[in-house]
DRENLUM-544363 format. One record per residue: residue number from 1; residue in one letter; x, y, z of N, C-alpha, C in turn. Coordinates in Angstrom, 1 decimal, decimal comma, m for minus. Layout:
<rec NUM 'A' <X Y Z> <X Y Z> <X Y Z>>
...
REM end
This chain:
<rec 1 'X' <0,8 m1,2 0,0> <0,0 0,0 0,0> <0,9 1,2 0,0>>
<rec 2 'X' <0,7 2,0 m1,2> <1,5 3,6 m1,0> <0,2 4,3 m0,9>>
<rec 3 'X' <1,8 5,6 m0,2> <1,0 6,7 0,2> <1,4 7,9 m0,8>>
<rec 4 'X' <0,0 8,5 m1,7> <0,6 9,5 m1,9> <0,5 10,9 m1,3>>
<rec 5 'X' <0,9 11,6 m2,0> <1,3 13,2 m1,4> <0,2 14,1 m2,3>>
<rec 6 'X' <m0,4 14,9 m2,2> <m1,5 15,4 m2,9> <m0,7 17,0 m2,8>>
<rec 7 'X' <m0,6 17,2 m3,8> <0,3 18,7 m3,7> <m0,4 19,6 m4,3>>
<rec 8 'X' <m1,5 19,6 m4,7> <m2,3 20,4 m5,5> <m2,9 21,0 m4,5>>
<rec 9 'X' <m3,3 22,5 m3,8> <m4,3 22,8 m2,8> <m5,9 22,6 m3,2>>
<rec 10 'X' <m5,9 22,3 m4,6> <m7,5 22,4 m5,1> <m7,8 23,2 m6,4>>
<rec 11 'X' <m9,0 22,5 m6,2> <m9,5 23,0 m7,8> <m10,2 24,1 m8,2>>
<rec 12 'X' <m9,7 25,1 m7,3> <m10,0 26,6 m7,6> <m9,0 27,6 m8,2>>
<rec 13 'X' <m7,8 27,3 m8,0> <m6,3 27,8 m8,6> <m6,1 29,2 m8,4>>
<rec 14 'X' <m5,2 30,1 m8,7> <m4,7 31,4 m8,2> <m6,0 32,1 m8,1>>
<rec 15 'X' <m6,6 32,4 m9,6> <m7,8 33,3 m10,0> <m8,5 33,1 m9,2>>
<rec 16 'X' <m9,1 31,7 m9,0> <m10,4 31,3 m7,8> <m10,2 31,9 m6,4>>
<rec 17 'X' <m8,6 32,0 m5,9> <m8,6 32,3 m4,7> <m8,4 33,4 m4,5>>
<rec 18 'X' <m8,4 33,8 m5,1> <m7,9 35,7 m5,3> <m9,2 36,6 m5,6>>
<rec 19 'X' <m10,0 35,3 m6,5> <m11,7 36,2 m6,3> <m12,3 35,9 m5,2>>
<rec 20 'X' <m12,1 35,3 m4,9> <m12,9 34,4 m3,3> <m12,6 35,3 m2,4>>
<rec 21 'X' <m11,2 35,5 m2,1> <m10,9 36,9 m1,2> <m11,2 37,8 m1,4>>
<rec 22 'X' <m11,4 38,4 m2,5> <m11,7 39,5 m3,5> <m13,1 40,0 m2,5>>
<rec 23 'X' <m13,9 39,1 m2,8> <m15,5 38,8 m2,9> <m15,4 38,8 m1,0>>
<rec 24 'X' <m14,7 37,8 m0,2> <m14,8 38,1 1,0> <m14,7 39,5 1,5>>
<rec 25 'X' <m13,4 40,3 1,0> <m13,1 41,2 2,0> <m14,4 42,7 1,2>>
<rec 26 'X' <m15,1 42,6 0,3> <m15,9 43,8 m0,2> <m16,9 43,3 1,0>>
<rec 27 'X' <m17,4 41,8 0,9> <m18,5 41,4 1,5> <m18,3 41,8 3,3>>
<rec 28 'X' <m17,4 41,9 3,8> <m16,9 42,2 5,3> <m17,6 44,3 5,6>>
<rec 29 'X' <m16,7 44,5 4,4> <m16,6 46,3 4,5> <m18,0 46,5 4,2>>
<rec 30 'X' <m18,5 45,4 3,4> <m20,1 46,4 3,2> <m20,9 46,0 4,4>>
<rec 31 'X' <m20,3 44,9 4,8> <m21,5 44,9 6,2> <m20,9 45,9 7,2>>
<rec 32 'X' <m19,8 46,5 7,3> <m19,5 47,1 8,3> <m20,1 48,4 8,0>>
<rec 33 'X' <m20,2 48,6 7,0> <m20,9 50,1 7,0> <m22,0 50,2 6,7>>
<rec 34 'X' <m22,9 48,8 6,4> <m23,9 49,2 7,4> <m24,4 49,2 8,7>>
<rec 35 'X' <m23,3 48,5 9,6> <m23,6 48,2 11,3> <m23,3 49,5 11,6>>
<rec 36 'X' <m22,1 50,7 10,8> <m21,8 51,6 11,1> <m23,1 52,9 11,5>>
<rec 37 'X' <m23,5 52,8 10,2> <m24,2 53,5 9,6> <m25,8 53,1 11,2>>
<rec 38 'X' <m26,1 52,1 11,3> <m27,2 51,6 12,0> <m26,9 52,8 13,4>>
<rec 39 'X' <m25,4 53,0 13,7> <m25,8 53,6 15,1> <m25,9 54,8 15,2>>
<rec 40 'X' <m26,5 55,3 15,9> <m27,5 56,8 16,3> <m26,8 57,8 17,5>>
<rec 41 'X' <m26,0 58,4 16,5> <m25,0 59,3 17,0> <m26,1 60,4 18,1>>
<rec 42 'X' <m25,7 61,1 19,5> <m26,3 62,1 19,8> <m26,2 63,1 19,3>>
<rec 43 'X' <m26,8 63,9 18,2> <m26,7 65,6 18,4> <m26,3 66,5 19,5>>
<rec 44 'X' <m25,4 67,2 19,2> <m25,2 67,9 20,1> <m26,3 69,3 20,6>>
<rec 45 'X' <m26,3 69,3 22,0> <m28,2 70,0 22,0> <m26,7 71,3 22,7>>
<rec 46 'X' <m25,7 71,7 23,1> <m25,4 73,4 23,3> <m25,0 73,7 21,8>>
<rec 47 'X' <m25,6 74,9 22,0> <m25,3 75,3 20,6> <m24,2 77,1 20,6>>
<rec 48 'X' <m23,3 76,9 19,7> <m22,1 77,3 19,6> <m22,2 78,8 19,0>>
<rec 49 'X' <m21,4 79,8 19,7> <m21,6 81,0 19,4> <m20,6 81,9 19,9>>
<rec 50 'X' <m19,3 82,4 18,4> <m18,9 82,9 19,1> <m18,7 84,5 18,9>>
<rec 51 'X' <m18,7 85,3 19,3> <m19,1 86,8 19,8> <m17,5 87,4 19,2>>
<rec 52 'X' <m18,0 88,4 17,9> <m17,0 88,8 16,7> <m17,1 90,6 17,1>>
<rec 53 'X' <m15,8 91,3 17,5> <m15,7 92,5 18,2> <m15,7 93,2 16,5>>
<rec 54 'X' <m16,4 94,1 17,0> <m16,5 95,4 15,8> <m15,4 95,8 14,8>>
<rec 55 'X' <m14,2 95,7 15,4> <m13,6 96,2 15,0> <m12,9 95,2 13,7>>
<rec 56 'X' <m13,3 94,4 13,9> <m12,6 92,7 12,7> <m13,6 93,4 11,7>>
<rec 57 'X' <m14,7 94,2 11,4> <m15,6 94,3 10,7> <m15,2 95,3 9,7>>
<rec 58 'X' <m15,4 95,5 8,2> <m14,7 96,7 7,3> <m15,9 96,8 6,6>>
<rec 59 'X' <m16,3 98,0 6,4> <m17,4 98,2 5,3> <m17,2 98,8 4,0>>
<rec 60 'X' <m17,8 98,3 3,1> <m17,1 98,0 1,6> <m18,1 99,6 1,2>>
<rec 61 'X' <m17,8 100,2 0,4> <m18,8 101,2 0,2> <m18,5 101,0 m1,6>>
REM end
């Protein structure tokens, strides 16, 4: 009884694995952005104001 050695990884070859990953890592990023997208940032409720002295001001005639 021999034993052989199987040296081939399979019957998908470079192209196959390189789309397969291709195809995994788009399929990862699109779900991430929409788990991203799902969460519900708080608005910020103080609202910003800042106070501009006269003199920064030039009037054009």
């Amino acid at each position: 009884m021999q034993f052989t050695k199987k040296t081939s990884s399979g019957k998908l070859g470079a192209i196959g694995k390189f789309s397969l990953k291709f195809i995994l890592v788009i399929l990862i990023i699109f779900i991430g952005i929409i788990l991203i997208s799902k969460i519900d940032f708080p608005a910020p409720n103080k609202q910003i104001q800042k106070i501009i002295p006269n003199e920064n001001f030039k009037t054009i005639k």
